[in-house]
Wavefront OBJ file of the C-alpha trace (Angstrom):
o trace
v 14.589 60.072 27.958
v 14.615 63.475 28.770
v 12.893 63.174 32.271
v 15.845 60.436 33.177
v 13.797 57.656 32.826
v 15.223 54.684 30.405
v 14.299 54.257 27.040
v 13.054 51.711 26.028
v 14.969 48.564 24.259
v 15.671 49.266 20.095
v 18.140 50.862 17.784
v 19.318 54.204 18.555
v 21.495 56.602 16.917
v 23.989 58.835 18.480
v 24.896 62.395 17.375
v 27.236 65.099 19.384
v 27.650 68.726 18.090
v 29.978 71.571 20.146
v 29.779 75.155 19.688
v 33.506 75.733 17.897
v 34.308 79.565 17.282
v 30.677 80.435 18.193
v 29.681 77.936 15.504
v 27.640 74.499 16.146
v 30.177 71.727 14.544
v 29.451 67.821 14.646
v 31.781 65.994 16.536
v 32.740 62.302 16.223
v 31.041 60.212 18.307
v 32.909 56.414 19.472
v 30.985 53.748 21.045
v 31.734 50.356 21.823
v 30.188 46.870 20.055
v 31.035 43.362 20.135
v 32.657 42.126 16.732
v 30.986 39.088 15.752
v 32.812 38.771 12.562
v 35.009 39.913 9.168
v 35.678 39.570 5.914
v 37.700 40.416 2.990
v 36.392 42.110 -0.075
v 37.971 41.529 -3.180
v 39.637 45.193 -3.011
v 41.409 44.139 -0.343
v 38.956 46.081 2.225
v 37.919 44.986 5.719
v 34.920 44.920 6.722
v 33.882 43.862 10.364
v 30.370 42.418 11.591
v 29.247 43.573 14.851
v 26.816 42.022 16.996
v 24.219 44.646 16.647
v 23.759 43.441 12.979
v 25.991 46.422 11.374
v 29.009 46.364 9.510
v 31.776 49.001 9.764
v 35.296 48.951 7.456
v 38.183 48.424 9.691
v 39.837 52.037 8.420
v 37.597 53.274 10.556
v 37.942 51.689 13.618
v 39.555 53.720 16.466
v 39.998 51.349 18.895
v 40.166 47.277 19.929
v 40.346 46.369 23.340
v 38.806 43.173 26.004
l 1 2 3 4 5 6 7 8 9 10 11 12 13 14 15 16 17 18 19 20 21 22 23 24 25 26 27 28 29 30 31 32 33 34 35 36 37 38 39 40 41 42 43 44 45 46 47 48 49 50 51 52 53 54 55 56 57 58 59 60 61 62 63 64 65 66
């Protein structure tokens, strides 16, 4: 929290902005999750379960690593 003390367990989301050219811009923000899981769709999309309970399309995965 903002004292430094921990929150406490649940779902959080996380959002970054940077002053660009004097101008507040969002900025991607990466995080890492366990993937529990993935399928197909019949369009030929990815999709990949994580173990939070969310699903994210592959396209849009930076990163894989152990």
């Amino acid at each position: 929290d903002a004292m430094g003390n921990p929150a406490p367990s649940g779902a959080y989301r996380l959002v970054a902005n940077a002053v660009v050219n004097g101008k507040n811009t969002p900025i991607p923000v990466q995080t890492m999750v366990t993937i529990r899981g993935s399928n197909v769709g019949s369009d030929g999309t990815v999709s990949l379960q994580l173990e939070n309970g969310k699903t994210v399309l592959l396209k849009d995965v930076t990163k894989v690593g152990i």
